[in-house]
C-alpha positions as CSV (number, residue, x, y, z in Angstrom):
1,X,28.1,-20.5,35.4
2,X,25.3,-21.0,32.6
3,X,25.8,-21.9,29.8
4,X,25.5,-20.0,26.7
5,X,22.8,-20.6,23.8
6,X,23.9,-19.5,20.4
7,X,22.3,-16.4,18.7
8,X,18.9,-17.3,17.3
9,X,20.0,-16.7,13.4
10,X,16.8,-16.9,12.3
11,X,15.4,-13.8,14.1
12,X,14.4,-10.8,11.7
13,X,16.5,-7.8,13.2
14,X,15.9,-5.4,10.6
15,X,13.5,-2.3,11.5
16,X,9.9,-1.8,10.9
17,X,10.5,0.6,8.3
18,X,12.7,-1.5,6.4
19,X,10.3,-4.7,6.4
20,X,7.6,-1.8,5.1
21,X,9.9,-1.0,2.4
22,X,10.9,-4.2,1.5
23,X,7.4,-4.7,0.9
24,X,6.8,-2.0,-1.1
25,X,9.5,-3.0,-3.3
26,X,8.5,-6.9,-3.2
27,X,5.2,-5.8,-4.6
28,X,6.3,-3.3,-7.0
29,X,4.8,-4.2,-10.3
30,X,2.5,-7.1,-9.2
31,X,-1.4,-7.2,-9.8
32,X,-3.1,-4.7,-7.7
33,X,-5.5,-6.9,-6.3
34,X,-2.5,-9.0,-4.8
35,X,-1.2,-5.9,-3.6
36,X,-4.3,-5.2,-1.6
37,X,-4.3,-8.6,0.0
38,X,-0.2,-8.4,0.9
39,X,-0.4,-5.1,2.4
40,X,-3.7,-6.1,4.3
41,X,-2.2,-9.1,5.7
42,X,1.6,-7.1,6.5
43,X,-0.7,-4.4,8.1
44,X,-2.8,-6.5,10.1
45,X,0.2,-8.6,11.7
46,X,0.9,-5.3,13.9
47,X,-0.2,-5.2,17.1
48,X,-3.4,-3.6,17.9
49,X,-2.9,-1.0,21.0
50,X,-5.5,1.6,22.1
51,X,-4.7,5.7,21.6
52,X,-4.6,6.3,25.3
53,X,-2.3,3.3,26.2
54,X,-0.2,3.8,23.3
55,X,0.1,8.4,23.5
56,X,-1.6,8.9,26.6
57,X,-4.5,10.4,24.2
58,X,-8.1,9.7,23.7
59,X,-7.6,9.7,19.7
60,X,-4.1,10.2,17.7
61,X,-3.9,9.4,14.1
62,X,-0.1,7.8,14.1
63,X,2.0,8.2,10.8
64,X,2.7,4.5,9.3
65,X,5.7,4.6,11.0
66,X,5.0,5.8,14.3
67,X,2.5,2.7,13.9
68,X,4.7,-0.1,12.7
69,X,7.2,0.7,15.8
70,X,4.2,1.0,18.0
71,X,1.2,-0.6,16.9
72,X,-1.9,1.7,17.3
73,X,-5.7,1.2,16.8
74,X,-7.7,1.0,13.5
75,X,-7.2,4.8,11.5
76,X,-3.8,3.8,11.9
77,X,-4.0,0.3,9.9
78,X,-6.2,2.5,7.3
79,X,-3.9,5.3,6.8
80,X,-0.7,2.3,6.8
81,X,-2.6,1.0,3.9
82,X,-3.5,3.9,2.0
83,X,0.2,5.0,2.1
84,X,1.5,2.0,1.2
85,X,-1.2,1.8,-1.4
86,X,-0.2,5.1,-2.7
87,X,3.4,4.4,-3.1
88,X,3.1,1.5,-5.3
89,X,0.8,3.5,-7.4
90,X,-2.6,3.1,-6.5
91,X,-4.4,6.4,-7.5
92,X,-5.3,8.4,-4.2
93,X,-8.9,9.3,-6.0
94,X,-9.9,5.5,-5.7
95,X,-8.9,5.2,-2.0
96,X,-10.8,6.5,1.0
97,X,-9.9,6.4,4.9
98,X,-13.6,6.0,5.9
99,X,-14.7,6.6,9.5
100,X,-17.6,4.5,10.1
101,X,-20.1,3.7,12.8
102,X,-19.9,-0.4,13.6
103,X,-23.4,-1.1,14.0
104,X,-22.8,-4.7,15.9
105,X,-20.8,-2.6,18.1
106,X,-22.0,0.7,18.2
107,X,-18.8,2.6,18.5
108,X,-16.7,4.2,15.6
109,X,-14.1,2.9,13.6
110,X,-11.8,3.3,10.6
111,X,-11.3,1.2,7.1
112,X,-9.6,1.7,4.0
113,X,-11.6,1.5,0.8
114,X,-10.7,0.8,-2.6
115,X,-12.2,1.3,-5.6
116,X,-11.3,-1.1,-8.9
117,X,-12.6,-1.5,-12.0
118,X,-14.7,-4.5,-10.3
119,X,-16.0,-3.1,-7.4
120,X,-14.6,-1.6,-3.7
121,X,-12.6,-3.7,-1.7
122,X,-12.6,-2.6,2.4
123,X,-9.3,-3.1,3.8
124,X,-10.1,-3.7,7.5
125,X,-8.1,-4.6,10.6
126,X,-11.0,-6.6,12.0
127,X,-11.1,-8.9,8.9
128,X,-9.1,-11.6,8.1
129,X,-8.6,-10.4,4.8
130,X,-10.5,-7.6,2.0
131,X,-14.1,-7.8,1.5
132,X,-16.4,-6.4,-1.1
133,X,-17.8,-3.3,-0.2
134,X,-21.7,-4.6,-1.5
135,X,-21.4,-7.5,1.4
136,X,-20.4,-5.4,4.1
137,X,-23.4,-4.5,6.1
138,X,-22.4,-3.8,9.6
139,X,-21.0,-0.4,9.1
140,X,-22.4,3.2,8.5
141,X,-20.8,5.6,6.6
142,X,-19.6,8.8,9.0
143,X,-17.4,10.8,6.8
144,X,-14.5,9.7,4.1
145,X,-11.3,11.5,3.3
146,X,-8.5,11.2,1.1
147,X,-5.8,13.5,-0.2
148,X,-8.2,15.2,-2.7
149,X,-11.1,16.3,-0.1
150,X,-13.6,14.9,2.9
151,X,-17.1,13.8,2.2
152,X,-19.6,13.7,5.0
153,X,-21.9,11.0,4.9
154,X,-25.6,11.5,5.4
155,X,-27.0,10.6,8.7
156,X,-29.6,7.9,6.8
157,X,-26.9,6.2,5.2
158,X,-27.4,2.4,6.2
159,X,-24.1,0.8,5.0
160,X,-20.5,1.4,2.7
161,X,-21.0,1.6,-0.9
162,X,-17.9,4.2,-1.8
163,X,-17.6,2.7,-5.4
164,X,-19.3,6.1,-6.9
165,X,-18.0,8.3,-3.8
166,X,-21.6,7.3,-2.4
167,X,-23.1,5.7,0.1
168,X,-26.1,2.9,-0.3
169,X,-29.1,5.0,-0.5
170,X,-28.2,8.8,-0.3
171,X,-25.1,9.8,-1.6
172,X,-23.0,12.3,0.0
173,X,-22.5,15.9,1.1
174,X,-20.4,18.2,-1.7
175,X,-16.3,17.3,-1.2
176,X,-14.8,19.6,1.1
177,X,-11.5,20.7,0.2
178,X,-8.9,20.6,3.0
């Protein structure tokens, strides 16, 4: 007969939706710049697992839960982020879920960014932790969306500047309203 081990104590048992909102509440009231770097790191400690692997999908944008039990690709770290973001008060009008074309890559992906009154942060699952927007270069602007409205980004557009809802050297179409 083997023998038996005792219960590894230290283990964290509770759900991914409770360690979300433990962090919410953790951070409730804290500097907003540390709140951007807590919720970039929390985010970026879930798995990263491909749409089609994870829903049998080519692209699924996964609520923040669906993505903490699940893990999921990078839209759903962005929208995690800008969720979280928005529940400890960060004002929806300074965030953007930006879709962006990786030039180094040459494929599409997602990042979260955040304007403050020093600049724009992007919140991105690639990066170890949140970078000013003005040394970001690898990415162009597709399109950018928040709960407000959509803003298409110019073709031209070489690299992320949202700070004035812009990018770098040709601004944006008009908002579209959802």
């Amino acid at each position: 007969m083997a023998a038996k081990t005792a219960p590894n104590r230290s283990a964290d048992f509770s759900c991914p939706r409770d360690r979300w909102q433990n962090l919410i509440r953790e951070l409730e009231g804290r500097p907003v710049a540390e709140q951007i770097a807590a919720v970039d790191a929390f985010f970026n400690a879930v798995p990263y697992v491909e749409d089609v692997a994870n829903w049998g999908v080519p692209d699924y944008w996964a609520t923040p839960r669906e993505f903490l039990e699940r893990g999921g690709d990078c839209e759903d770290y962005a929208i995690a982020k800008y969720f979280t973001l928005k529940a400890l008060g960060v004002d929806p009008a300074a965030m953007r879920l930006m879709v962006v074309e990786d030039l180094n890559l040459r494929m599409p992906h997602a990042v979260l960014a955040v304007r403050l009154d020093d600049g724009v942060v992007v919140l991105d699952n690639q990066a170890a932790r949140p970078m000013n927007a003005a040394t970001v270069d690898r990415y162009r602007p597709i399109y950018s969306i928040n709960q407000e409205a959509w803003w298409l980004h110019r073709a031209t557009d070489p690299a992320i500047s949202p700070a004035e809802g812009k990018a770098a050297t040709g601004g944006v179409t008009a908002p579209r309203r959802p």
